[in-house]
Biopython code that builds the backbone (N, CA, C, O; Angstrom):
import numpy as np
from Bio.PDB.StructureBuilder import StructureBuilder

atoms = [
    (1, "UNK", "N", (34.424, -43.439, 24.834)),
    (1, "UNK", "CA", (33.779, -42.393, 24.094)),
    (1, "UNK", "C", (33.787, -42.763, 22.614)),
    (1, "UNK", "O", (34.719, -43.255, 21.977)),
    (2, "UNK", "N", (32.494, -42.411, 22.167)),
    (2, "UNK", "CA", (32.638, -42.734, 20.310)),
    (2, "UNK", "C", (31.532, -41.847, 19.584)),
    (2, "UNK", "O", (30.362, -42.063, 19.267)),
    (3, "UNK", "N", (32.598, -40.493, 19.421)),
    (3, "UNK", "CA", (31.935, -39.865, 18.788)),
    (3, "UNK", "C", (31.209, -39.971, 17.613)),
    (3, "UNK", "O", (31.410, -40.887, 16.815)),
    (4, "UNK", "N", (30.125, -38.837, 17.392)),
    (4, "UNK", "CA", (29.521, -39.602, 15.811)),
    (4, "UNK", "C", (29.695, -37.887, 15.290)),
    (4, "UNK", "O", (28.820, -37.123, 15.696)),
    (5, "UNK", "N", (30.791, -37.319, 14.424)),
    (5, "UNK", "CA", (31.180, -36.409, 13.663)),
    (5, "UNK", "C", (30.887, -36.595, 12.388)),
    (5, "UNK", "O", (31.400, -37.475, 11.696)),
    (6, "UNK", "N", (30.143, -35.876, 12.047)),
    (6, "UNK", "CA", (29.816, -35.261, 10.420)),
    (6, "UNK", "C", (30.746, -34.245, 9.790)),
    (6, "UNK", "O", (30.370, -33.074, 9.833)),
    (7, "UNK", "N", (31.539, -34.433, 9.395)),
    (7, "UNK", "CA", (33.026, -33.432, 9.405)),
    (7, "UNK", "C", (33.455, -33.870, 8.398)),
    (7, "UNK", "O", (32.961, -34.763, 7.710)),
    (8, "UNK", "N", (34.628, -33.148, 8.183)),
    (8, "UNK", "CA", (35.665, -33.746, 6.558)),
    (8, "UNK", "C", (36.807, -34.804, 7.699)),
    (8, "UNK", "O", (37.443, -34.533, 8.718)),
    (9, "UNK", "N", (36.672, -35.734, 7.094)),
    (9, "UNK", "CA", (37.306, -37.054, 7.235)),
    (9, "UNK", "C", (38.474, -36.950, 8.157)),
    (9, "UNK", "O", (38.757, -37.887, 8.903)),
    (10, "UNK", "N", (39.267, -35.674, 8.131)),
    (10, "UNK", "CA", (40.319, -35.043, 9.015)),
    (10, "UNK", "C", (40.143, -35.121, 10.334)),
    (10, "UNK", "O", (41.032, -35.682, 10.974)),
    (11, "UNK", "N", (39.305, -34.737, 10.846)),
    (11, "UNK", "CA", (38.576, -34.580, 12.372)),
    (11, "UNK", "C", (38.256, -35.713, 12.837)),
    (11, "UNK", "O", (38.190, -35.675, 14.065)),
    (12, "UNK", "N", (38.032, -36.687, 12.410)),
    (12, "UNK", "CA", (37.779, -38.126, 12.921)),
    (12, "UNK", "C", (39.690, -38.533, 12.889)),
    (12, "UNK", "O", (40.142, -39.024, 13.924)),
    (13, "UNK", "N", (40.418, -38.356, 12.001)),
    (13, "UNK", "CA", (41.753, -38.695, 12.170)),
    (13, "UNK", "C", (41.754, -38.377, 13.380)),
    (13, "UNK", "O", (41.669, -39.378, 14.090)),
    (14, "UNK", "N", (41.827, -37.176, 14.091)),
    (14, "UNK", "CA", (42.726, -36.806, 14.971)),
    (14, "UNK", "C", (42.243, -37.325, 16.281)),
    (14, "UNK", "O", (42.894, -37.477, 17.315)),
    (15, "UNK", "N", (40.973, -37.573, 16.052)),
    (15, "UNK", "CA", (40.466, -38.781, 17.456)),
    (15, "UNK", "C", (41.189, -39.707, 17.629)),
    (15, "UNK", "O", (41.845, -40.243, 18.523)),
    (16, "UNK", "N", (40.889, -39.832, 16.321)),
    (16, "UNK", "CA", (41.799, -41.577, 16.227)),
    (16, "UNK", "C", (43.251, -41.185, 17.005)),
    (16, "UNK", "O", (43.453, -41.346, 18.208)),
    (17, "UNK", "N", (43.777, -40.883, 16.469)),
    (17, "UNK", "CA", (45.553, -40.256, 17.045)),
    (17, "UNK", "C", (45.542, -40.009, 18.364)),
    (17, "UNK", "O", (46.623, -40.217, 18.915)),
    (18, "UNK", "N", (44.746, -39.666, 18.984)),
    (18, "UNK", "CA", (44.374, -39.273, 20.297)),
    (18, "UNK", "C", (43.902, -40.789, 21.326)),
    (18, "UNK", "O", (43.864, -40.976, 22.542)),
    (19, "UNK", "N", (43.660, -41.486, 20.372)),
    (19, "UNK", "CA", (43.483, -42.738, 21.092)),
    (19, "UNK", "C", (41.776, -43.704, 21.343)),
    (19, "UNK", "O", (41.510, -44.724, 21.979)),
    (20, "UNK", "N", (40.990, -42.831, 20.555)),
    (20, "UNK", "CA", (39.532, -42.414, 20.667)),
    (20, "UNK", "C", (39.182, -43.523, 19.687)),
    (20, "UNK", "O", (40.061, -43.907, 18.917)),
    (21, "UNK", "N", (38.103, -44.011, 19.656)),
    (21, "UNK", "CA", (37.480, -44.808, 18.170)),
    (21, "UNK", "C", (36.688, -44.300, 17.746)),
    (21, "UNK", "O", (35.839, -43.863, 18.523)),
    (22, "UNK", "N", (36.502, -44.046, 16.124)),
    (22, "UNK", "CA", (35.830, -42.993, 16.047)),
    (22, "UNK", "C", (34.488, -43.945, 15.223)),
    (22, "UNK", "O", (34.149, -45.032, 15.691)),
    (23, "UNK", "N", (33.770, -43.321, 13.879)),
    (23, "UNK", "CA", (32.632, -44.096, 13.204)),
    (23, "UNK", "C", (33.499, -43.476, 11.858)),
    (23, "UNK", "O", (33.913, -42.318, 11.802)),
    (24, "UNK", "N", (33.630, -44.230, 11.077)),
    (24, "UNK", "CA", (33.713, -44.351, 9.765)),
    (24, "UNK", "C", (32.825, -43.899, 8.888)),
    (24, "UNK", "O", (32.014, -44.783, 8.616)),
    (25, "UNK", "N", (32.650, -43.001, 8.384)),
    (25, "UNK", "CA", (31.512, -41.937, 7.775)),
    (25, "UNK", "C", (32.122, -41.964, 6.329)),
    (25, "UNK", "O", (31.406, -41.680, 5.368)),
    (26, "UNK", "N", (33.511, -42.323, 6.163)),
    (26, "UNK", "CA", (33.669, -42.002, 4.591)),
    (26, "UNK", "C", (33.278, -43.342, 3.837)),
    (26, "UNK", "O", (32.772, -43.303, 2.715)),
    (27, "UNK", "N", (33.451, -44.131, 4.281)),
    (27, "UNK", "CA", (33.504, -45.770, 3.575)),
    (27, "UNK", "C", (31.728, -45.768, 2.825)),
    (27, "UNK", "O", (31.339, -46.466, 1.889)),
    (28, "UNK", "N", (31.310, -45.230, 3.244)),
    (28, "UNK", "CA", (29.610, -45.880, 2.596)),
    (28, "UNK", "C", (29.467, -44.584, 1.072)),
    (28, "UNK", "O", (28.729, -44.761, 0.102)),
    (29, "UNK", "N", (30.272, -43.520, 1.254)),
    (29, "UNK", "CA", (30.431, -42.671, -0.238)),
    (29, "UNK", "C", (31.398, -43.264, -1.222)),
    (29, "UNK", "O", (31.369, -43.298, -2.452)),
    (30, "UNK", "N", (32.465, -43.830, -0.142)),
    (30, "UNK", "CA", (33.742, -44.437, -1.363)),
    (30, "UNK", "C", (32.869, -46.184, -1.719)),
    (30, "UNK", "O", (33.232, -46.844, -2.693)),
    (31, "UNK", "N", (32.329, -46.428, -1.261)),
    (31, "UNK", "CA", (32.008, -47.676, -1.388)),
    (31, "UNK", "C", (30.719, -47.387, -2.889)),
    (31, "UNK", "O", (30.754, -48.152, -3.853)),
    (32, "UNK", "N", (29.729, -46.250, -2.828)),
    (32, "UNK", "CA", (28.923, -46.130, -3.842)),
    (32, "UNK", "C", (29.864, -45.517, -5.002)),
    (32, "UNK", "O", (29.840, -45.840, -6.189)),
    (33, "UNK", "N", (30.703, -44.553, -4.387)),
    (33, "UNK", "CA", (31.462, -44.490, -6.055)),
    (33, "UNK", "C", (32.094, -45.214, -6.518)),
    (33, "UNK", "O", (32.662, -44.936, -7.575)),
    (34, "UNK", "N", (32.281, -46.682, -5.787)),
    (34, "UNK", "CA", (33.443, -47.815, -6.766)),
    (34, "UNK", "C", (32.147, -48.265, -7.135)),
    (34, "UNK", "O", (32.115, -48.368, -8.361)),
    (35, "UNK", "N", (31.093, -48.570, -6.628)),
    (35, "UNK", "CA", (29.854, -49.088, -7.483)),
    (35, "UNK", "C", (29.327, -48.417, -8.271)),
    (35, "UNK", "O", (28.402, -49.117, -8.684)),
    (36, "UNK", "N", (29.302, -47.512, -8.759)),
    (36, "UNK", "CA", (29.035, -46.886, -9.750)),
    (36, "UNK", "C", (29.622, -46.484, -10.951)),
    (36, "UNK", "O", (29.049, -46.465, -12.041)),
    (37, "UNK", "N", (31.100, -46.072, -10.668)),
    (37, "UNK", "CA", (31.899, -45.893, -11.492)),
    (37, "UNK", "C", (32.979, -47.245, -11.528)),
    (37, "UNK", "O", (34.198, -47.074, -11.511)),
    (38, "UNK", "N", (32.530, -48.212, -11.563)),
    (38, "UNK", "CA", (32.914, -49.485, -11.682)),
    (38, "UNK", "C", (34.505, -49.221, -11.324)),
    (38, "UNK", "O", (35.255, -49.735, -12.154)),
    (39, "UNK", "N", (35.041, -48.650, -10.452)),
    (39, "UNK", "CA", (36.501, -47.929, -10.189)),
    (39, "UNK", "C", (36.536, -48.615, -9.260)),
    (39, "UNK", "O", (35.419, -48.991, -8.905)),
    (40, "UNK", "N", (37.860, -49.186, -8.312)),
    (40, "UNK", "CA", (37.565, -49.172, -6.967)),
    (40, "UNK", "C", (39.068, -48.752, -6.519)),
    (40, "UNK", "O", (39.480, -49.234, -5.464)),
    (41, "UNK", "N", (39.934, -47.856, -7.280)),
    (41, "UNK", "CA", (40.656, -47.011, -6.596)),
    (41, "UNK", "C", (40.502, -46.231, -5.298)),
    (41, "UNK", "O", (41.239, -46.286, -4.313)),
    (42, "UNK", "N", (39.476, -45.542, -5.467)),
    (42, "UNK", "CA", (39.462, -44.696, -3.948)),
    (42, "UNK", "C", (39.125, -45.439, -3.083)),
    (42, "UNK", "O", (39.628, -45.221, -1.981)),
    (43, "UNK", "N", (38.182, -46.569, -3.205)),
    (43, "UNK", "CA", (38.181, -47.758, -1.825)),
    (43, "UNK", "C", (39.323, -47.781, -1.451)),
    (43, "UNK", "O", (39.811, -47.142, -0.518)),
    (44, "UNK", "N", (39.927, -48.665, -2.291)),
    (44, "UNK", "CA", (41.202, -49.107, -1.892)),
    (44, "UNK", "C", (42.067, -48.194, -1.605)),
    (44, "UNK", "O", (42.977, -48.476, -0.825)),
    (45, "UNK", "N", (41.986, -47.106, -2.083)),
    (45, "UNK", "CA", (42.659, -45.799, -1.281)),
    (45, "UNK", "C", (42.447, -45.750, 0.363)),
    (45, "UNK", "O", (43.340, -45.819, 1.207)),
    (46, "UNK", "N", (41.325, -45.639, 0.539)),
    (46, "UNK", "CA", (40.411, -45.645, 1.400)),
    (46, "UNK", "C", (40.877, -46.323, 2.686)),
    (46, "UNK", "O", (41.311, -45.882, 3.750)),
    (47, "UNK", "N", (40.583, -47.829, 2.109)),
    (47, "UNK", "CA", (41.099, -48.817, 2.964)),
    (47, "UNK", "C", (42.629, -48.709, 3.441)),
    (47, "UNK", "O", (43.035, -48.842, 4.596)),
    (48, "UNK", "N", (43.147, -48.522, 2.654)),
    (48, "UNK", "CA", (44.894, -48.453, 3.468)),
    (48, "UNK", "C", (45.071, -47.376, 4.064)),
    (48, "UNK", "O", (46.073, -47.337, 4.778)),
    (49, "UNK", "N", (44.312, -46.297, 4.007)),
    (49, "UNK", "CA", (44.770, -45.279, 5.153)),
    (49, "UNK", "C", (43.489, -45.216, 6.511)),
    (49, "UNK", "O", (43.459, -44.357, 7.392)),
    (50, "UNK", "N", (42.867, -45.952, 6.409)),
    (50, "UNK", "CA", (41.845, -45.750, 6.897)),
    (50, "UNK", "C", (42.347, -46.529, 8.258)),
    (50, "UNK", "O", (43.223, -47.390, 8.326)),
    (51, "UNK", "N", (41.413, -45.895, 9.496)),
    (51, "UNK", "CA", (42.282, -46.092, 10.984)),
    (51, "UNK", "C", (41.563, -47.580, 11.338)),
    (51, "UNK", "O", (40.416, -47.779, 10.937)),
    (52, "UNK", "N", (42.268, -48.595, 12.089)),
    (52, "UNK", "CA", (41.415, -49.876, 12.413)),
    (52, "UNK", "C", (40.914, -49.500, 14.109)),
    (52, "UNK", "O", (40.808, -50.467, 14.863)),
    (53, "UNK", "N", (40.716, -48.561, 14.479)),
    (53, "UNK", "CA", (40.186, -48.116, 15.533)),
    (53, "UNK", "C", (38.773, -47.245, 15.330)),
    (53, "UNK", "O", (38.436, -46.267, 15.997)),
    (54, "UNK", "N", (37.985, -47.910, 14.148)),
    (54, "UNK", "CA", (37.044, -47.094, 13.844)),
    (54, "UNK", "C", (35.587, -48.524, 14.021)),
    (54, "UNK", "O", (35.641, -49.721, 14.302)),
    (55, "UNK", "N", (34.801, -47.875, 13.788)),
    (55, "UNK", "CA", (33.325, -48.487, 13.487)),
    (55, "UNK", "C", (33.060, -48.482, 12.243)),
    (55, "UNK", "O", (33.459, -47.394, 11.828)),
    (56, "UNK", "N", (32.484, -49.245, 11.153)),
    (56, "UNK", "CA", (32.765, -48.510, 9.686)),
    (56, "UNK", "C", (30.964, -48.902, 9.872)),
    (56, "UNK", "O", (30.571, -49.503, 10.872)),
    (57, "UNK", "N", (30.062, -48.483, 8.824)),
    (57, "UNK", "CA", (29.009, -48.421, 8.715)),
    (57, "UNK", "C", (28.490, -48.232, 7.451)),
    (57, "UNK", "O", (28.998, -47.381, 6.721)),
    (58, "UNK", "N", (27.704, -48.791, 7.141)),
    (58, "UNK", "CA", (27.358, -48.624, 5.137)),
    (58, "UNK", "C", (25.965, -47.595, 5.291)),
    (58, "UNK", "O", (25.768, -46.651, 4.526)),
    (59, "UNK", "N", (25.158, -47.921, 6.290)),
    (59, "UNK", "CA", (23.982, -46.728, 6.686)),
    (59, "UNK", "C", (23.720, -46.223, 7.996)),
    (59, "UNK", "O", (24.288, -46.742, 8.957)),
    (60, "UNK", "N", (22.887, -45.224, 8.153)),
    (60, "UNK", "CA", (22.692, -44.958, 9.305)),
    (60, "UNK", "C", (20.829, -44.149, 9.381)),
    (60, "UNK", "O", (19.989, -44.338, 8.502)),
    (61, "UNK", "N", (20.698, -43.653, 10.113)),
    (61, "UNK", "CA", (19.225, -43.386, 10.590)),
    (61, "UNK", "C", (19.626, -41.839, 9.708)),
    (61, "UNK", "O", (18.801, -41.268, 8.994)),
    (62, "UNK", "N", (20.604, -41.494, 9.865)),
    (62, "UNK", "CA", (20.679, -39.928, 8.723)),
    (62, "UNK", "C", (21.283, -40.271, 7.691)),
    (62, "UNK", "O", (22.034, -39.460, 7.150)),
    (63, "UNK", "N", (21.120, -41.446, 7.210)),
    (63, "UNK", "CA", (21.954, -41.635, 5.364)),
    (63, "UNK", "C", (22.714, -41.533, 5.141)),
    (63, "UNK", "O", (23.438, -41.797, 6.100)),
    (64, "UNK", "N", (23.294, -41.231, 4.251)),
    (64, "UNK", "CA", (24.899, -41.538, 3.869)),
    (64, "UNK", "C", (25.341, -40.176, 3.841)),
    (64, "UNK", "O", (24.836, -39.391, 3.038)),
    (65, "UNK", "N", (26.414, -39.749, 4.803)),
    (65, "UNK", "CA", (27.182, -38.405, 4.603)),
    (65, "UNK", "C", (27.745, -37.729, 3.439)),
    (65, "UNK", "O", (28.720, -38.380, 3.062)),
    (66, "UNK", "N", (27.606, -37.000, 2.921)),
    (66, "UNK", "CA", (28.418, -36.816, 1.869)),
    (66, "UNK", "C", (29.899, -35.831, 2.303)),
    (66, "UNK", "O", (31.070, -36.067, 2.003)),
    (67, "UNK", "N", (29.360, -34.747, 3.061)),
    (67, "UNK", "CA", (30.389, -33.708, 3.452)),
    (67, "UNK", "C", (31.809, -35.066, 4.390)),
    (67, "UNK", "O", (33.014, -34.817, 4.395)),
    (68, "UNK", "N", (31.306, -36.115, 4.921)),
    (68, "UNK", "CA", (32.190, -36.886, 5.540)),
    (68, "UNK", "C", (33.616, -36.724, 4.399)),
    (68, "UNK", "O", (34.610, -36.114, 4.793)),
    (69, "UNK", "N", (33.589, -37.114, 3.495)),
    (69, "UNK", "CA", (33.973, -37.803, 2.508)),
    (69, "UNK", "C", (34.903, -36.892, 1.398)),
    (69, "UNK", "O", (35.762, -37.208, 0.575)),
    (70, "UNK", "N", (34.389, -35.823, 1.737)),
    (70, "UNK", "CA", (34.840, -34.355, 0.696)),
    (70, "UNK", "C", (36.287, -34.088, 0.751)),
    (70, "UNK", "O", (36.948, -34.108, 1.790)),
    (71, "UNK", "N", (36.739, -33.837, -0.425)),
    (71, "UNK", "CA", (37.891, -34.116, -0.749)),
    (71, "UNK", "C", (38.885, -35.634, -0.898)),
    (71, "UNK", "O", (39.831, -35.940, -1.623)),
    (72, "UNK", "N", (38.199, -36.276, 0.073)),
    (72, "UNK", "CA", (39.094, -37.681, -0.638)),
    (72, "UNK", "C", (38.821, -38.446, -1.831)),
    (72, "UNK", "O", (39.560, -39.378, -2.150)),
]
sb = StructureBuilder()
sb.init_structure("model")
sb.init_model(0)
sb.init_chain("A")
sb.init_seg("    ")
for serial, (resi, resn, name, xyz) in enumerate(atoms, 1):
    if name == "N":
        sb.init_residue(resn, " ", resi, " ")
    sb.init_atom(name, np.array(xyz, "f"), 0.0, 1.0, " ", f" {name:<3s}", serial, name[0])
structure = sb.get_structure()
């Protein structure tokens, strides 16, 4: 199973924990704000908590999520 959740970043955790692989929806917002704000703290935030049981994806056929991403 591999769900595709549009959710706050939380809800894909708990797949993950559950044993599930989920899609990586936050990486393509943290990835435009280190390009933009020439920062790349929250990537790298990003990246170390981020589950290796995921799909990560930079686009998709519905664009880049924003609500994925909210709050981190």
């Amino acid at each position: 199973m591999l769900p595709e959740i549009h959710e706050h970043y939380s809800y894909n955790k708990k797949i993950v924990e559950k044993g599930y692989f989920s899609y990586d929806f936050v990486l393509p917002i943290v990835v435009l704000h280190a390009l933009y704000s020439h920062q790349g703290d929250a990537l790298v935030s990003w990246l170390n908590q981020a589950s290796m049981h995921q799909f990560t994806t930079l686009d998709t056929h519905d664009g880049i999520g924003v609500v994925d991403g909210k709050g981190f």
